[in-house]
matplotlib code that plots the C-alpha trace (Angstrom):
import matplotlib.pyplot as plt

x = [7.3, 3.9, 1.1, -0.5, -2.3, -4.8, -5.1, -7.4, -6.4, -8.4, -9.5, -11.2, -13.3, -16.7, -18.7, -22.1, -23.4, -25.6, -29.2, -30.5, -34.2, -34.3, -33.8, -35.7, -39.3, -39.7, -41.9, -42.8, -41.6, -44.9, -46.1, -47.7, -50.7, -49.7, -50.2, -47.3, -45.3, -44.7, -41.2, -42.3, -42.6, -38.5, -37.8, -37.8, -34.8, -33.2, -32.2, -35.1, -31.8, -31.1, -34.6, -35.1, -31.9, -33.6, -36.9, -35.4, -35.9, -33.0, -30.3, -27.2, -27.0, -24.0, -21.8, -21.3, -17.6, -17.4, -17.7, -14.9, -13.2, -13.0, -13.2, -9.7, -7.7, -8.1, -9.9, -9.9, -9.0, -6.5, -7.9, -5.2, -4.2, -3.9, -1.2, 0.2, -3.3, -3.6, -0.1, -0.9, -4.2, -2.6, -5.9, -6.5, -8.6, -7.3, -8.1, -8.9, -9.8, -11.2, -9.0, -11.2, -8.8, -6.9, -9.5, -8.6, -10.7, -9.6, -12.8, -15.5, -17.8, -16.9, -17.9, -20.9, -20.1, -18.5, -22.0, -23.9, -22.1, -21.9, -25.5, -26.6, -24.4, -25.7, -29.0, -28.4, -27.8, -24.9, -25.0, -25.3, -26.0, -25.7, -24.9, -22.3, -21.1, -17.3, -16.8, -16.0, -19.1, -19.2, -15.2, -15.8, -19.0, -16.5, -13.7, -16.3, -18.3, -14.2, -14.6, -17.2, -17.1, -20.1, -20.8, -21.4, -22.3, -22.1, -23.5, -21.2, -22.7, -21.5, -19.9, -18.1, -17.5, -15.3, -13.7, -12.7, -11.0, -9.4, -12.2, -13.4, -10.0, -10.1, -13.8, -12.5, -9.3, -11.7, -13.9, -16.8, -18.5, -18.5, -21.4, -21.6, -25.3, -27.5, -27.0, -28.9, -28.9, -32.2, -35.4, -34.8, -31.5, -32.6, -35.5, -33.1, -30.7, -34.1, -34.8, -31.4, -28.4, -25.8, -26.7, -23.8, -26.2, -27.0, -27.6, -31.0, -30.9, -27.7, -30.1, -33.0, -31.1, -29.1, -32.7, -34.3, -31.5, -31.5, -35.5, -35.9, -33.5, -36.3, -34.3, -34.4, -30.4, -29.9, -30.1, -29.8, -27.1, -27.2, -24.5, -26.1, -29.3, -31.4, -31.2, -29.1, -26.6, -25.9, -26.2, -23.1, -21.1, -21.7, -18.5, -16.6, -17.9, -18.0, -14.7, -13.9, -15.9, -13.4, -10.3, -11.6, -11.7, -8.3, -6.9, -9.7, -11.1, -14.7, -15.4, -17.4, -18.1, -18.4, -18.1, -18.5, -19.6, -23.0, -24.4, -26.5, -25.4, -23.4, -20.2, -21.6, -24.1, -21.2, -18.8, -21.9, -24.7, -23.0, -22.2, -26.6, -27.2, -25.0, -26.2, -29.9, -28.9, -27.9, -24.3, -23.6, -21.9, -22.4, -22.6, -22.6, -23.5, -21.8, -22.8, -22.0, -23.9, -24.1, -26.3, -27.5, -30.2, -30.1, -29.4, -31.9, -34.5, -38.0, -38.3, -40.8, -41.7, -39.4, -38.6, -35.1, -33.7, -35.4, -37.4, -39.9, -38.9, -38.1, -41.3, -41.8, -38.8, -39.4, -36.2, -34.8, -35.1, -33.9, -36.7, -36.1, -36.0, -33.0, -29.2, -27.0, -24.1, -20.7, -18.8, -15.8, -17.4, -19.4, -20.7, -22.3, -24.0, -27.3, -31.4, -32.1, -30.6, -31.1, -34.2, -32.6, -30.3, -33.3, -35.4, -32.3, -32.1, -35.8, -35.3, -32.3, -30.5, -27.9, -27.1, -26.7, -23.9, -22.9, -19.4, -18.7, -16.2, -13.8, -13.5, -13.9, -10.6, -8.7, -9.2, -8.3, -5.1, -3.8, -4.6, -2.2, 0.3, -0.2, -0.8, 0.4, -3.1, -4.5, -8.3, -11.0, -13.3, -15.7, -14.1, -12.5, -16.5, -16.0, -12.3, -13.4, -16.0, -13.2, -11.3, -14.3, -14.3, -10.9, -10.8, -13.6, -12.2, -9.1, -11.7, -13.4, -10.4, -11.6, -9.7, -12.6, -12.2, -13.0, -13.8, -14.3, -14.1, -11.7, -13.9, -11.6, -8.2, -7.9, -5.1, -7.4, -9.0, -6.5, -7.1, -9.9, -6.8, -5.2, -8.3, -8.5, -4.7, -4.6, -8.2, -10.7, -12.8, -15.7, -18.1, -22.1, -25.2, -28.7, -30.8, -33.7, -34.8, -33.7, -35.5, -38.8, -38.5, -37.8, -40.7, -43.0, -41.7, -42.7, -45.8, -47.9, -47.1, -47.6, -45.7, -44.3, -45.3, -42.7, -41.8, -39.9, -38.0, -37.9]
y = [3.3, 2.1, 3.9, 1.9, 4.5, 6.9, 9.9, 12.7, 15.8, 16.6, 19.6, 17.0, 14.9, 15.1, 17.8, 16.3, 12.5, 10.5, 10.1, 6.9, 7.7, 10.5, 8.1, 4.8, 4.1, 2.1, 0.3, 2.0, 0.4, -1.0, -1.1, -4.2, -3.2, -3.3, -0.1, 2.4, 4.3, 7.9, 9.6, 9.7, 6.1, 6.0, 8.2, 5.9, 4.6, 7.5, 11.2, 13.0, 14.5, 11.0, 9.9, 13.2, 11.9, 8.4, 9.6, 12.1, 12.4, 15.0, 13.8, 15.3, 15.9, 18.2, 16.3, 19.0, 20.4, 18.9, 15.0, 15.5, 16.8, 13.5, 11.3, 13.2, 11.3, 8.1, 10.1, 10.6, 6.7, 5.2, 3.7, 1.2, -0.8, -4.3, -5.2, -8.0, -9.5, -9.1, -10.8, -13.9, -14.3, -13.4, -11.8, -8.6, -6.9, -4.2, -4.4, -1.9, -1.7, 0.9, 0.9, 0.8, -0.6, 2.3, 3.7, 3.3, 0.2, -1.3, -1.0, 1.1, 1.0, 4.7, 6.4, 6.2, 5.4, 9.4, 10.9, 8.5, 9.8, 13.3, 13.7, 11.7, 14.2, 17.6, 15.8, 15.7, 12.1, 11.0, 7.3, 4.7, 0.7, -1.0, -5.2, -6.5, -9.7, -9.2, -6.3, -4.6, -2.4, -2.2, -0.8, 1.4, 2.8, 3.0, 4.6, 7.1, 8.0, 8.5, 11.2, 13.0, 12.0, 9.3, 6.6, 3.4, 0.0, -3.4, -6.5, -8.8, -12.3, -15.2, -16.5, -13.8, -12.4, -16.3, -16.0, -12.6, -11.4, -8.7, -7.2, -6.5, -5.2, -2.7, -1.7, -1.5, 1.0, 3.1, 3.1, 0.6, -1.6, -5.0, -8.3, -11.3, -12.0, -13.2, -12.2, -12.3, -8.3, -8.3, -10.2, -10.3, -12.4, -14.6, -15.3, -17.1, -18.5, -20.2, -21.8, -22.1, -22.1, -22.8, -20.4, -18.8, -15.7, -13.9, -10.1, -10.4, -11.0, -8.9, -5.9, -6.9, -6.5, -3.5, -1.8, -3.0, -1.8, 2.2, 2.4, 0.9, 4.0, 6.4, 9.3, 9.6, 10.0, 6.8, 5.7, 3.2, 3.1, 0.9, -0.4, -1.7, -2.1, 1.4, 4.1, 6.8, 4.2, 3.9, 7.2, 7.8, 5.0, 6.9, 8.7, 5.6, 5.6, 8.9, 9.3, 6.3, 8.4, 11.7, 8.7, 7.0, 10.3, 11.2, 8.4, 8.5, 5.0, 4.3, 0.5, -2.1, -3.9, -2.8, -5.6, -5.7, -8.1, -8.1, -8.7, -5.6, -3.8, -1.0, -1.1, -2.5, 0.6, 2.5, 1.8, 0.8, 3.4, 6.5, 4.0, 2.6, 6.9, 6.4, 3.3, 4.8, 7.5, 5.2, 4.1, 1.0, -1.1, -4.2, -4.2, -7.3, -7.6, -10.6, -12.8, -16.4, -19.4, -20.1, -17.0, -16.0, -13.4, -11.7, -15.1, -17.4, -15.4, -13.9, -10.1, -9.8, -7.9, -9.1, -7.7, -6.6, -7.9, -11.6, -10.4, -8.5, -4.9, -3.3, -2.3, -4.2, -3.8, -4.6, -6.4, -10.2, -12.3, -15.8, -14.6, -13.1, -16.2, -17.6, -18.2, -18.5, -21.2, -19.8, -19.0, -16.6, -13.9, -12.4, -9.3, -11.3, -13.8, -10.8, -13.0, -9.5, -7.0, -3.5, -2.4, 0.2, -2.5, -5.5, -2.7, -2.2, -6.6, -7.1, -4.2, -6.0, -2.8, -5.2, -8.7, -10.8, -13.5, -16.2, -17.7, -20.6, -19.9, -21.7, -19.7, -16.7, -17.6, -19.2, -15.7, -13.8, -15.7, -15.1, -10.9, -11.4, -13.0, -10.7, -7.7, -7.9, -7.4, -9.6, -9.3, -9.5, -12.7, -10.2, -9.1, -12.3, -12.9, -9.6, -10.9, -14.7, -12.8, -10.7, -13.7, -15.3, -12.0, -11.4, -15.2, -14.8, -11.6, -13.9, -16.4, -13.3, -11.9, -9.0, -5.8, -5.0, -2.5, -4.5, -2.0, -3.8, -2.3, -3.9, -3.2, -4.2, -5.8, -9.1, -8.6, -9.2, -12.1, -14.8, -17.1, -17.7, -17.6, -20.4, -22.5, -22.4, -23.5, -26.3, -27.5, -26.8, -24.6, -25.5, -24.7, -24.4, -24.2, -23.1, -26.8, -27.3, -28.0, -24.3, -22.4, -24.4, -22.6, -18.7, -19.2, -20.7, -17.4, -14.9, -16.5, -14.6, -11.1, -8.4, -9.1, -5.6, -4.4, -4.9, -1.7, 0.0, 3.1, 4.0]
z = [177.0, 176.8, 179.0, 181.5, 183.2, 182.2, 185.3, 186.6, 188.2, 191.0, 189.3, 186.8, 189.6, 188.8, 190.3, 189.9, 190.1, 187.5, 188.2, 186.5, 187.3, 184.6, 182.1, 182.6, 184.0, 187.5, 189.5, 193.0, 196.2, 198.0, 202.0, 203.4, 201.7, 198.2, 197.6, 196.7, 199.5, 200.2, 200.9, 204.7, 205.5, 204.9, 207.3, 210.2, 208.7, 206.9, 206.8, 205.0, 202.5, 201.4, 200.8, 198.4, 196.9, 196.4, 194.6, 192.7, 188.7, 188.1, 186.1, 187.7, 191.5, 192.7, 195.2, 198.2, 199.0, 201.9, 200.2, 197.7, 200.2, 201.4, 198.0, 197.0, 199.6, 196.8, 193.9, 190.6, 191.0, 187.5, 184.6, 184.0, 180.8, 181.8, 179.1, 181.0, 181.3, 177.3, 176.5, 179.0, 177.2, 173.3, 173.1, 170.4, 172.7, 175.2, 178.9, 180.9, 184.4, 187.2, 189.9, 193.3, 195.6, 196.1, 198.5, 202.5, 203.0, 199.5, 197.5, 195.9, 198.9, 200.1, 197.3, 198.9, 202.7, 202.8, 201.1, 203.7, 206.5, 205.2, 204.7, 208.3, 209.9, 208.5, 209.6, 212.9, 213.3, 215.9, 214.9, 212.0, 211.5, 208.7, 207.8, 205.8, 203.9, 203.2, 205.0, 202.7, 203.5, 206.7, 206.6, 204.3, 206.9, 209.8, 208.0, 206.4, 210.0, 211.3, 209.0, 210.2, 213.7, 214.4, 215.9, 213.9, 214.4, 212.1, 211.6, 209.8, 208.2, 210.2, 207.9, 206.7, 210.3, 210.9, 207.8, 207.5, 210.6, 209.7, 208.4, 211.9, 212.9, 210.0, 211.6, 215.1, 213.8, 212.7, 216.3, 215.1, 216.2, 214.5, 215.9, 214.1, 212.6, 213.3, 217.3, 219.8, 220.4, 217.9, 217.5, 213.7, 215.0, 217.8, 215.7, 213.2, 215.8, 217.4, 214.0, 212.8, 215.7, 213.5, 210.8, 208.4, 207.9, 204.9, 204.0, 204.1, 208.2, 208.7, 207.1, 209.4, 212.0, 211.3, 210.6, 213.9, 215.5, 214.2, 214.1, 217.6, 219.2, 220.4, 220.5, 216.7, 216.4, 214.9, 211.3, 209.0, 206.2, 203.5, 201.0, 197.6, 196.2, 196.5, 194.2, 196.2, 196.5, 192.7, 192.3, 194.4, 192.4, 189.8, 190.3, 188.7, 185.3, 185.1, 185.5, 183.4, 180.5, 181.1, 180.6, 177.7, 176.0, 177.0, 174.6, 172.4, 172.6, 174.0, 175.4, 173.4, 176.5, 180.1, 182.8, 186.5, 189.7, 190.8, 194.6, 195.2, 192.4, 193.5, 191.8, 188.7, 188.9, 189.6, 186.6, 184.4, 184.8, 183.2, 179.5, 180.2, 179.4, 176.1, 175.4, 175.8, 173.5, 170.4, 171.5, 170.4, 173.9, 175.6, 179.4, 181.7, 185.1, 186.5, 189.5, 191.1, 190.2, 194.2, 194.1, 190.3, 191.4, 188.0, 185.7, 187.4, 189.5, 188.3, 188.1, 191.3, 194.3, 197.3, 200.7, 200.8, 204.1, 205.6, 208.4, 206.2, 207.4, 203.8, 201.6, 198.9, 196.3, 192.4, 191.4, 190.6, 193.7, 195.4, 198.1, 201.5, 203.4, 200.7, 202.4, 199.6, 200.3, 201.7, 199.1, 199.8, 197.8, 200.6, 199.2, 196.3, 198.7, 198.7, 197.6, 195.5, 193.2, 192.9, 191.4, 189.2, 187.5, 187.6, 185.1, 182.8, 182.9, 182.3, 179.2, 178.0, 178.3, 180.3, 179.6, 183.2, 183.6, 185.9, 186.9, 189.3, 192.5, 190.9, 187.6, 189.4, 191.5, 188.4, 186.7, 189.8, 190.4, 186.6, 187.3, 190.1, 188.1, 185.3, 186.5, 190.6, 192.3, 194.4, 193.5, 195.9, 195.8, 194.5, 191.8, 190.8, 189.3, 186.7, 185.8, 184.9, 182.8, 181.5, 180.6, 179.1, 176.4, 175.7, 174.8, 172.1, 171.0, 170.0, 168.2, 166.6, 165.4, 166.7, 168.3, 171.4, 174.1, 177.6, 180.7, 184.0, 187.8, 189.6, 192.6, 195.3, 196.3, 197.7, 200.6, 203.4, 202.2, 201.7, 203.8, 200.6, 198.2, 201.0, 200.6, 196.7, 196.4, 198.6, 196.5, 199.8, 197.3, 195.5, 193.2, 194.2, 191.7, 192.8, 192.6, 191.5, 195.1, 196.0, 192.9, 194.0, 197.6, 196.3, 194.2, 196.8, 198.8, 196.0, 194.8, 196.7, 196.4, 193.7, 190.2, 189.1, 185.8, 182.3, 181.8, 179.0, 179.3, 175.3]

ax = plt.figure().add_subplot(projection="3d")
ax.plot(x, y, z, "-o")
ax.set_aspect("equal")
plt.show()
């Protein structure tokens, strides 16, 4: 019989998470004054044991006892051989995937939601709020404060809060609390619904208004806890790849190219950042970050300083941005409808360390739909954007004539979003690309701040 799945023992989860920062250089996060930030002015917003986590050059960060406690209901998650996927596609390259989806929400996001939540609560904190496109964040959050007994509250883009219902039902099993944005609960949201009544919200306000929220509680048991984009986020995705590294090994093959979806940056981070360290060291492997066309951040965006939510709360980040003020169109794949990308994996795009893609919705669903029929999962919208890109590769490897090893996170399943999958049968789906009209605004809202430095790590 041939072996579809490759599988960690417990007693082979990783003990310690990757630390990108020891390896590449980075522009510093800015205040309103343009000059760098200390530690401190984060606090507001979080746990002081987070922030240290955030700035930290160490390479390798021991996750506490009482984390994998909680990561080994799902973890060590399968590698799996996607043979069905290779004999549809008559492709010489061998498929593998990291499967996410077996978490209790359905996706990566709590590899990072149970460290959040740990960390806030040995702090002293009793309650979180965060935003969320999919939901798939703002699940995982609930089901991870569950776990260690806080309170937590969400703001859900509108248009992700109308077309993902369940989502909210998921939150409210696990006792949170779930308002569509932008509401009228914030100033960052009425603000919006004043200019814009019937806006479908973006990240960018859901953030703003998940921050106002947590910094305006005056007793100081509040915080803010955030998906994607900053460093200690990646760091606790991390987990994926490095466990992907202990699998490879265990049948001796090593990936020439290493694939995953790209909104924030989180699970790409998290599958990708462990192979950037090899590929840093002289290994020779191609890794893709891929991303919509309705929203191509990475493919289409200058590397610049950018606020990372719309109201202007954030310091200034150095990454690729649309500009604060952008609202991508509403494509199904909420979680990658976000105007920046993590700093960490802008610096490894303006090295070339990384090599950015794009994919329209409809390819994205076209590959998603054959996965299903291949393999059996339904894929989420998100990672429907890796799999076209997937496609894409094991098609050229058949061109090449070349036998490649394809890794890709299959970040999340599909099973509560298909009234999408409804949509892109019945031909309702379509495909968006940024105009010209749209570039000419993110750069008219960028032009006047500070333009981060091109740095090079080696």
């Amino acid at each position: 019989m041939d072996v579809r799945k490759v599988l960690l023992t417990e007693d082979e989860m990783p003990r310690q998470w990757y630390n990108i920062l020891a390896d590449i250089k980075m522009n510093p996060p800015l205040g309103p004054d343009g000059k760098p930030i200390s530690p401190d002015a984060l606090a507001p917003v979080f746990p002081m044991n987070l922030i240290e986590q955030e700035v930290s050059s160490e390479r390798w960060i021991t996750i506490p006892d009482e984390v994998l406690n909680v990561l080994t209901i799902w973890r060590p998650s399968p590698m799996v051989r996607a043979r069905s996927l290779e004999k549809a596609l008559d492709t010489p390259a061998r498929i593998y995937f990291k499967n996410e989806a077996l978490s209790p929400p359905g996706s990566h996001k709590p590899n990072t939601a149970v460290p959040q939540a740990y960390y806030n609560k040995v702090f002293g904190i009793k309650k979180l709020t965060t935003e969320t496109g999919a939901g798939q964040w703002g699940s995982a959050l609930a089901f991870a404060c569950s776990q260690f007994g806080l309170e937590c509250k969400v703001f859900m883009v509108r248009i992700s809060f109308d077309q993902k219902p369940y989502r909210k039902s998921l939150m409210a099993a696990w006792g949170a609390n779930c308002v569509a944005s932008p509401s009228r609960e914030t100033k960052a949201g009425r603000d919006v619904l004043e200019q814009f009544p019937d806006s479908p919200g973006s990240l960018g306000i859901a953030i703003s208004e998940a921050i106002e929220e947590a910094v305006g509680d005056t007793s100081g048991q509040t915080r803010y806890s955030l998906g994607s984009v900053l460093n200690h986020v990646m760091l606790h995705q991390t987990i994926i790849g490095l466990e992907a590294q202990k699998q490879m090994k265990k049948i001796g093959e090593y990936p020439d190219i290493v694939i995953g979806c790209a909104g924030g940056g989180s699970n790409f981070a998290g599958l990708a950042f462990p192979f950037v360290l090899d590929k840093i060291n002289g290994k020779k492997v191609e890794i893709y970050p891929v991303e919509p066309t309705a929203c191509p951040t990475l493919t289409r965006s200058p590397f610049a300083y950018d606020h990372g939510d719309s109201a202007g709360y954030t310091p200034l980040l150095p990454m690729h941005s649309l500009g604060h003020t952008f609202v991508p169109a509403p494509i199904h794949a909420g979680g990658l409808r976000y105007h920046g990308m993590a700093p960490t994996v802008s610096q490894l795009a303006t090295e070339g360390i990384i090599e950015p893609k794009a994919v329209t919705q409809l390819a994205a669903y076209q590959a998603g739909v054959l996965m299903a029929r291949t393999e059996g999962i339904i894929p989420a919208p998100e990672t429907n954007h890796a799999l076209a890109c997937v496609v894409d590769e094991a098609r050229k490897a058949k061109e090449e004539g070349k036998e490649k090893v394809i890794l890709f996170n299959f970040s999340g399943h599909g099973l509560i979003d298909l009234v999408a999958y409804d949509k892109y049968f019945s031909g309702e789906l379509k495909d968006y690309v940024l105009s010209q009209e749209e570039e000419d605004k993110f750069e008219a809202c960028l032009k006047n701040y500070p333009k981060p430095q091109l740095l090079k790590s080696r």
